[in-house]
C-alpha positions as CSV (number, residue, x, y, z in Angstrom):
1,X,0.0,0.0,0.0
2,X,1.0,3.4,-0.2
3,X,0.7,5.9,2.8
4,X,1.0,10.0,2.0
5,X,1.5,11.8,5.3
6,X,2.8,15.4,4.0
7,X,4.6,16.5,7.1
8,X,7.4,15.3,9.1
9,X,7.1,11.8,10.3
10,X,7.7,10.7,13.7
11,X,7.3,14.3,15.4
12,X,4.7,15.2,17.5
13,X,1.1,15.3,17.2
14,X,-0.3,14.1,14.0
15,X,3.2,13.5,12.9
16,X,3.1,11.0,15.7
17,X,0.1,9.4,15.2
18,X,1.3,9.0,11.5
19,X,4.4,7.2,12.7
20,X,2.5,5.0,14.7
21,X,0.2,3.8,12.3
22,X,2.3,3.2,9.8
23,X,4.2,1.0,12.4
24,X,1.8,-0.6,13.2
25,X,0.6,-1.7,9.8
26,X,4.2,-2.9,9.5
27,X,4.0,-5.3,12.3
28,X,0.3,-6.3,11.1
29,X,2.2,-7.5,7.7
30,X,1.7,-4.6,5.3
31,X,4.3,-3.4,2.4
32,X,4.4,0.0,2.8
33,X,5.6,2.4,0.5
34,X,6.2,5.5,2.4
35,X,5.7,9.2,1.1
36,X,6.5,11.6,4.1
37,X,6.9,15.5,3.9
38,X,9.9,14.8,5.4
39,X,11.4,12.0,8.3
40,X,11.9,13.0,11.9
41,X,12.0,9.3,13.0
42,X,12.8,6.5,11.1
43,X,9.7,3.7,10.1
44,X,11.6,0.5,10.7
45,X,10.6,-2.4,7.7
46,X,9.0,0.0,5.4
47,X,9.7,-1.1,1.7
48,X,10.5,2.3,0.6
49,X,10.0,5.7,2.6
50,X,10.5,8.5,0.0
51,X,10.3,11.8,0.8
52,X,9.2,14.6,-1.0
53,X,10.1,17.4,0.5
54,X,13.6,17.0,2.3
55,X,16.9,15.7,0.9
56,X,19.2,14.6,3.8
57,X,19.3,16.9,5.7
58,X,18.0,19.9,4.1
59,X,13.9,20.4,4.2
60,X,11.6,22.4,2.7
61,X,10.7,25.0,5.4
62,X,7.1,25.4,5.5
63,X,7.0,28.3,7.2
64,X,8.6,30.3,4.5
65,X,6.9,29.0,1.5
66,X,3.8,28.5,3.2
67,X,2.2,25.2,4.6
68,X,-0.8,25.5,1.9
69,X,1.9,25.2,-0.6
70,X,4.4,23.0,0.9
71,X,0.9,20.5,1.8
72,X,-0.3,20.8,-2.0
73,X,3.1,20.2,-3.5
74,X,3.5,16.9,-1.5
75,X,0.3,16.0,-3.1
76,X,1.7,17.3,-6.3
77,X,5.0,15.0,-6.1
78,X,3.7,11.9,-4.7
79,X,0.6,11.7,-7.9
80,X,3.1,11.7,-10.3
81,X,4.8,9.4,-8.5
82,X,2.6,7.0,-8.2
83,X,1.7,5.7,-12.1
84,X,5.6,5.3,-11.9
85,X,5.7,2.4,-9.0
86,X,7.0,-0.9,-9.9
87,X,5.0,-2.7,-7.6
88,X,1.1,-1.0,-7.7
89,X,-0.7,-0.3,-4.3
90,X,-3.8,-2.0,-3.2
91,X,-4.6,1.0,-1.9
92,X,-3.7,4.5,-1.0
93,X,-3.8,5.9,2.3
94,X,-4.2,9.9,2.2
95,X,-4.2,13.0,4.5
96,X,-5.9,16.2,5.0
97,X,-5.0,18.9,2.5
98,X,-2.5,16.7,0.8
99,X,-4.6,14.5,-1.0
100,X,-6.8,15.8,-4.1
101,X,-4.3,15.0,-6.6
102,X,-3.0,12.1,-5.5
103,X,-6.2,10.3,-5.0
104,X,-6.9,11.8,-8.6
105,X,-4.3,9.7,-10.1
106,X,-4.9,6.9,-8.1
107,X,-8.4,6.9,-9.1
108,X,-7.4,6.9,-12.7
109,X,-5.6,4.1,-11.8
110,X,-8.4,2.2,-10.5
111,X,-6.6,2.2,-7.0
112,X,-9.3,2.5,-4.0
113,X,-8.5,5.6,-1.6
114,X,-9.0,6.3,1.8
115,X,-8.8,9.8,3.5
116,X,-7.3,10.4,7.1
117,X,-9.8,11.6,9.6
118,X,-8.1,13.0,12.6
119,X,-10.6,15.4,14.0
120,X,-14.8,15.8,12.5
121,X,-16.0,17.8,9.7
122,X,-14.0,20.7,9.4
123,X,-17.3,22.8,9.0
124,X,-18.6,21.2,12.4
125,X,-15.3,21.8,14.2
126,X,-15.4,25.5,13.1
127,X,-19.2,26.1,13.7
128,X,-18.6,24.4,17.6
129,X,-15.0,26.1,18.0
130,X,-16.7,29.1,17.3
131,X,-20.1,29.1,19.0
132,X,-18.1,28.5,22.3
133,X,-16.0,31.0,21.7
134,X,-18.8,33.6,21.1
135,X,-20.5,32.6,23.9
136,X,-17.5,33.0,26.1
137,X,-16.2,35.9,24.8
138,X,-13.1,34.9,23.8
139,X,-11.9,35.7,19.9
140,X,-9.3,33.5,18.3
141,X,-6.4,34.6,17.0
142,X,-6.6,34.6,13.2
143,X,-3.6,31.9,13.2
144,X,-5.7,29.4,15.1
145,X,-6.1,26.1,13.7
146,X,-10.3,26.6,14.1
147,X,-10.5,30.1,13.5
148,X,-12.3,29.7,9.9
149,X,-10.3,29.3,6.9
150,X,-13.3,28.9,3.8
151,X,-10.1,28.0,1.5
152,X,-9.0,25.1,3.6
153,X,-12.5,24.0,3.9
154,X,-13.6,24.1,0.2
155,X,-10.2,22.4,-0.2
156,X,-11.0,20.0,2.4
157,X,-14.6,18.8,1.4
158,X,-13.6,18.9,-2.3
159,X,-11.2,15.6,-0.7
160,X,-14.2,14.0,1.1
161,X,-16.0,13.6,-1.6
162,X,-13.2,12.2,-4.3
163,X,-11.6,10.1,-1.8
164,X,-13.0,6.6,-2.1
165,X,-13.4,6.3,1.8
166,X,-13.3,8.6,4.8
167,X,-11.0,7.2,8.1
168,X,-13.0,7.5,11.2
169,X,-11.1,7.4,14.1
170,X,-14.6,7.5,16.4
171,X,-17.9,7.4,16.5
172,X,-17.9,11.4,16.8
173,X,-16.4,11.9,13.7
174,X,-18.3,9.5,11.7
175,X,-21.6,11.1,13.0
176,X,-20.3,14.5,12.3
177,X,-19.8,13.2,8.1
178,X,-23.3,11.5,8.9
179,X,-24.9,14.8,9.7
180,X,-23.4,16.3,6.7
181,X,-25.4,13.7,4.3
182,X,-22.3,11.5,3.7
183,X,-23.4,8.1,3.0
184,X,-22.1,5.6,5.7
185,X,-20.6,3.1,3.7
186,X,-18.3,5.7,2.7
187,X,-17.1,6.3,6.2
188,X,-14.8,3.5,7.4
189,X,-14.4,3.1,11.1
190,X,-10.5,2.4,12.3
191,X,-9.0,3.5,16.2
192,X,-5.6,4.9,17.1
193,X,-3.4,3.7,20.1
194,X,-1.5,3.9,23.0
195,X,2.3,3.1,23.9
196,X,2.6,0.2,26.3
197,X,5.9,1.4,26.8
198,X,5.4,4.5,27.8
199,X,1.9,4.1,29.4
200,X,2.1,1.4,32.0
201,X,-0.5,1.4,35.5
202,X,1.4,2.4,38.8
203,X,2.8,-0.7,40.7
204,X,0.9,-2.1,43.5
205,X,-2.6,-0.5,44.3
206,X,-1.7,2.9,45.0
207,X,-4.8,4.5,43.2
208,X,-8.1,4.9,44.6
209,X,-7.4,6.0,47.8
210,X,-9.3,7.3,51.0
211,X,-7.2,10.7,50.8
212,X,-8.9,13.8,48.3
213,X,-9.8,12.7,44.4
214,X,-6.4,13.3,41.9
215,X,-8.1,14.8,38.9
216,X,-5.6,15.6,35.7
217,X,-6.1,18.0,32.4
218,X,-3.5,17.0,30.0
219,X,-3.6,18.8,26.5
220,X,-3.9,22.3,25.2
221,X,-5.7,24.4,26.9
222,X,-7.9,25.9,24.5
223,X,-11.7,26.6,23.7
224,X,-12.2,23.1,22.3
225,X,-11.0,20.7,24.7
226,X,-13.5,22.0,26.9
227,X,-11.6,22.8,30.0
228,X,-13.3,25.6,30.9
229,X,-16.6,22.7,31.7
230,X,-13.8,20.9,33.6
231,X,-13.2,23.6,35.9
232,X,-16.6,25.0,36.5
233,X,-17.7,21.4,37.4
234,X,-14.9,20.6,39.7
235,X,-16.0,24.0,42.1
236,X,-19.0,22.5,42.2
237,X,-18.2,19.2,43.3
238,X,-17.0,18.7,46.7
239,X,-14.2,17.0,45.1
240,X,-12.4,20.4,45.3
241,X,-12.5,20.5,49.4
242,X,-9.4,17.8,49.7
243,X,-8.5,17.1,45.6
244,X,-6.4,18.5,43.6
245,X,-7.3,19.6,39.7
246,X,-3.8,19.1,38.2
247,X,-3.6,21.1,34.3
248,X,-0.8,20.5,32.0
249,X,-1.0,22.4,28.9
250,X,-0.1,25.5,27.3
251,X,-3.0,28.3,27.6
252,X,-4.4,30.6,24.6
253,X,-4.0,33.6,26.4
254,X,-7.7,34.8,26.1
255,X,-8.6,31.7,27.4
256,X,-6.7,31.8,30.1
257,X,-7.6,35.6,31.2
258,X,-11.3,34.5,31.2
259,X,-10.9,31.4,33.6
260,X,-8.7,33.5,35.9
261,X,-10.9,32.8,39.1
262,X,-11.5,29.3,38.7
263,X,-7.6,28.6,37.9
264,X,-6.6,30.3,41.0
265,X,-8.5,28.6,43.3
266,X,-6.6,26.8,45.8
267,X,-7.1,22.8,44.6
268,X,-6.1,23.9,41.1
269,X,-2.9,23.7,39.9
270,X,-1.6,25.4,36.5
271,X,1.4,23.1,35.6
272,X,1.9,24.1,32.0
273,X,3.5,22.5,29.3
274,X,4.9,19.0,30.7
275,X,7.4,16.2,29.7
276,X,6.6,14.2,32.7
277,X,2.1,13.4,31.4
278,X,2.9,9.6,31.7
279,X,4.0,10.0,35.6
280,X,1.3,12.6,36.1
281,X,-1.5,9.9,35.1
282,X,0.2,7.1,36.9
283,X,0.0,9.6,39.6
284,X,-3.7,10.6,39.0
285,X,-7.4,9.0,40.1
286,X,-9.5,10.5,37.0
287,X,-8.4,12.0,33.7
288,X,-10.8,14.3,32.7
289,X,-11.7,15.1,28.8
290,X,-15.0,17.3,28.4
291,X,-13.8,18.3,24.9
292,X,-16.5,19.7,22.6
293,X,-14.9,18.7,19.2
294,X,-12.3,15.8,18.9
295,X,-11.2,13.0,16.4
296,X,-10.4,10.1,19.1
297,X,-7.9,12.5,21.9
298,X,-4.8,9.8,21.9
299,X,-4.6,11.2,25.5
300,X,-7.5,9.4,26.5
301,X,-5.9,6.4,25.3
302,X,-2.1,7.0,27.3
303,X,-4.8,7.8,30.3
304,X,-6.4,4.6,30.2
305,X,-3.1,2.2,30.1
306,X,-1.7,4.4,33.2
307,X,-4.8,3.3,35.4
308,X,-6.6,6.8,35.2
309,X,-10.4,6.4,35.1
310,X,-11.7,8.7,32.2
311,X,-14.5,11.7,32.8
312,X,-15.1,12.4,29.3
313,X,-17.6,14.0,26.9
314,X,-19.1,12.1,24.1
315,X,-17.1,14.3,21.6
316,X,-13.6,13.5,23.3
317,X,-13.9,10.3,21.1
318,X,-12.4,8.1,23.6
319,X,-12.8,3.7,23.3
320,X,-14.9,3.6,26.3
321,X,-17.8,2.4,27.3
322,X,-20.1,4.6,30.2
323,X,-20.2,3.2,33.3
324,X,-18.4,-0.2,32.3
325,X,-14.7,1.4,32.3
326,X,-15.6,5.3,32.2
327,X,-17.9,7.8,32.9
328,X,-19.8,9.9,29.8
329,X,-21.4,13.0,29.3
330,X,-23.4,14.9,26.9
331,X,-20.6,18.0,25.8
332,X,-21.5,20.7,27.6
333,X,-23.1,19.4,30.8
334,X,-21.1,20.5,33.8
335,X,-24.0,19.6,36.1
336,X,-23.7,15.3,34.6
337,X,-20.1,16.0,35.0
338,X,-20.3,17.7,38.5
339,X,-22.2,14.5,39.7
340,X,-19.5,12.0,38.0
341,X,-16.4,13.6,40.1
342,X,-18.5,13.7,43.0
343,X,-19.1,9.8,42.5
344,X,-15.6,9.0,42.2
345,X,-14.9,11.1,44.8
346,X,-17.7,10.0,47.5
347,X,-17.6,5.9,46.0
348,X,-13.6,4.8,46.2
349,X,-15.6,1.6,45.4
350,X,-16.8,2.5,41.9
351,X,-13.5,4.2,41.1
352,X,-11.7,1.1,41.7
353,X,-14.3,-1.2,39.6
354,X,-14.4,1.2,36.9
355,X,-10.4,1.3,36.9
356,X,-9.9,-2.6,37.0
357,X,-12.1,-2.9,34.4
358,X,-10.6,-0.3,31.7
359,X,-7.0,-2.1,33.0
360,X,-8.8,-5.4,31.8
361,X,-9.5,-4.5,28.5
362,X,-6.7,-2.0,27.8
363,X,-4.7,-4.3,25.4
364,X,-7.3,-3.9,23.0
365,X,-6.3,-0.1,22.1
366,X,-2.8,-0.7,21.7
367,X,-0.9,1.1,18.9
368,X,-0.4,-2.9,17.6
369,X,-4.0,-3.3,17.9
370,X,-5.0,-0.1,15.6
371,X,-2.4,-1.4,13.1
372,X,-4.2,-5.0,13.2
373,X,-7.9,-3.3,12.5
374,X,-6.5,-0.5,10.5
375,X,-5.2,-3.6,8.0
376,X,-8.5,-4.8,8.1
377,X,-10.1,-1.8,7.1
378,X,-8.1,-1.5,4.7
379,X,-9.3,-5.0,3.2
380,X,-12.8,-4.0,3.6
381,X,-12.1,-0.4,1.0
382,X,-11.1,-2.7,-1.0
383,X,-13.7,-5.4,-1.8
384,X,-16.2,-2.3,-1.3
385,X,-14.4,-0.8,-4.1
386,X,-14.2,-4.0,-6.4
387,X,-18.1,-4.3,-5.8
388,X,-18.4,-0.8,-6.9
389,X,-19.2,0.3,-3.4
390,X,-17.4,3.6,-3.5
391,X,-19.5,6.2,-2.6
392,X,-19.1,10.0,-2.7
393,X,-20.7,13.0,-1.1
């Protein structure tokens, strides 16, 4: 198969869920042929990683040029690429703004495609990023990833409907597409991962104590993750009395300003950005996720392996399951979510159920495990498409 990720491989955020994926795939028994923007950490077993724009050492800097530009001539290089293969792909595995010509040519090719979903409908996420911002007063800088861009999103529904198949990382982002009138046997289901290296349970039973609730924020700190819910539902509970609300994250600034009182109130503590996340959930009861737009937050993954129980909305697009190994809420409802830290917090019982049971089960969100099912899905785009299953918007 071939995989087109335009940016650097192997970094951080979507650059290392990228990396992951495709290693996974790798130890699920794929041949991948590799097209990165550039490499930042090496694939191991790949059968060709090509990249389009770095040579050595030297890369492309986006920042000059312009991501737009450095994003659509990736998808530039790697479609003319791709008649020129030796070996054809089964399938072609494509990103957001990086993929309209490539899954051009490998539609005149007769090649099934599949699109990367990482977060919902761009028109959703800006519509929600927005409407909370309004009603919060806080205006996003124009730079922001969800301020509204219309170019990016023409760009980016012009790709949902040519790709073959949209990659749905959750249930949220496949209902978001649903919504939007895509038919749903164009919208594949897969799941990202954790690292059971990294993200390990504490040794011993040191969780789920009688002393005051440990609850953690991990991420940024911005409109969409919702943290502003967190807080306001923490003061109510009497969680706050002998807990502690641990954040690590960098603030927007605006954001920050506006939950000024409720971040300096005595059981909060304003960590900012942290290396140590995988010691500070290992240290932590709950991890707590009221996001109101998400694709699946890896966080809530790492979270889960470390023997955190997860408080999360039904947008945070977390593999859990309410009341079996988590506790869900509707986005937005700080009273639901109130009542769920004050039921850890009261029931040391129900925490530690809830906690043995995501432990139980946690193997089955893996990064190894998402490479297994992405395989599969893979599979399934492609009888779909030799039945003539391919649908578009």
């Amino acid at each position: 198969m071939l995989y087109s990720f335009p940016h650097k491989i192997g970094a951080t955020r979507i650059c290392y869920t990228a990396w992951q994926q495709v290693s996974g795939l790798v130890a699920a028994g794929a041949d991948v042929h590799l097209f990165p923007g550039a490499v930042h950490k090496r694939v191991e077993g790949c059968a060709e990683v090509t990249p389009t724009l770095s040579r050595g050492r030297l890369r492309l800097p986006y920042k000059v040029v312009g991501t737009m530009r450095a994003l659509a001539l990736h998808d530039y290089l790697v479609a003319r690429q791709l008649p020129k293969l030796k070996d054809r792909p089964d399938i072609v595995h494509t990103w957001p703004d990086a993929a309209l010509r490539t899954v051009q040519a490998a539609t005149r090719l007769g090649i099934p495609t599949v699109l990367e979903r990482p977060n919902a409908h761009t028109r959703y996420a800006y519509t929600a990023v927005q409407q909370e911002s309004n009603r919060l007063g806080i205006v996003l800088p124009r730079e922001n990833e969800y301020a509204f861009k219309d170019d990016v999103l023409r760009r980016e529904e012009e790709e949902y409907r040519q790709a073959d198949y949209l990659l749905c990382p959750s249930d949220f982002v496949r209902d978001t597409f649903l919504r939007e009138g895509y038919p749903s046997n164009k919208l594949l289901r897969h799941q990202y991962g954790y690292d059971p290296a990294v993200y390990y349970p504490p040794v011993g039973d040191s969780k789920a104590s009688s002393q005051g609730l440990t609850m953690l924020f991990a991420g940024d700190c911005a409109v969409r993750k919702g943290l502003h819910f967190a807080l306001e539902a923490w003061l109510r509970s009497p969680a706050h009395e002998q807990g502690r609300f641990l954040i690590a994250g960098r603030f927007l600034p605006a954001y920050a300003d506006k939950l000024g009182n409720m971040l300096s109130h005595p059981s909060v503590q304003v960590l900012g950005y942290r290396t140590d996340v995988p010691e500070l959930m290992r240290s932590s009861d709950v991890f707590v996720l009221p996001s109101i737009e998400e694709g699946s937050a890896l966080v809530t993954a790492d979270a889960r392996a470390s023997g955190c129980v997860l408080l999360v909305s039904k947008a945070s697009g977390a593999v859990c399951e309410h009341m079996e190994n988590a506790l869900v809420h509707n986005v937005g409802d700080v009273p639901t979510l109130a009542r769920h830290i004050s039921s850890l917090n009261d029931d040391r019982s129900l925490l530690r159920r809830l906690r043995a049971a995501s432990l139980s089960s946690v193997q089955q969100i893996t990064w190894s495990a998402a490479g297994v099912k992405l395989l599969k899905v893979y599979s399934q785009a492609i009888s779909l498409h030799r039945c003539g299953l391919a649908k578009s918007n």
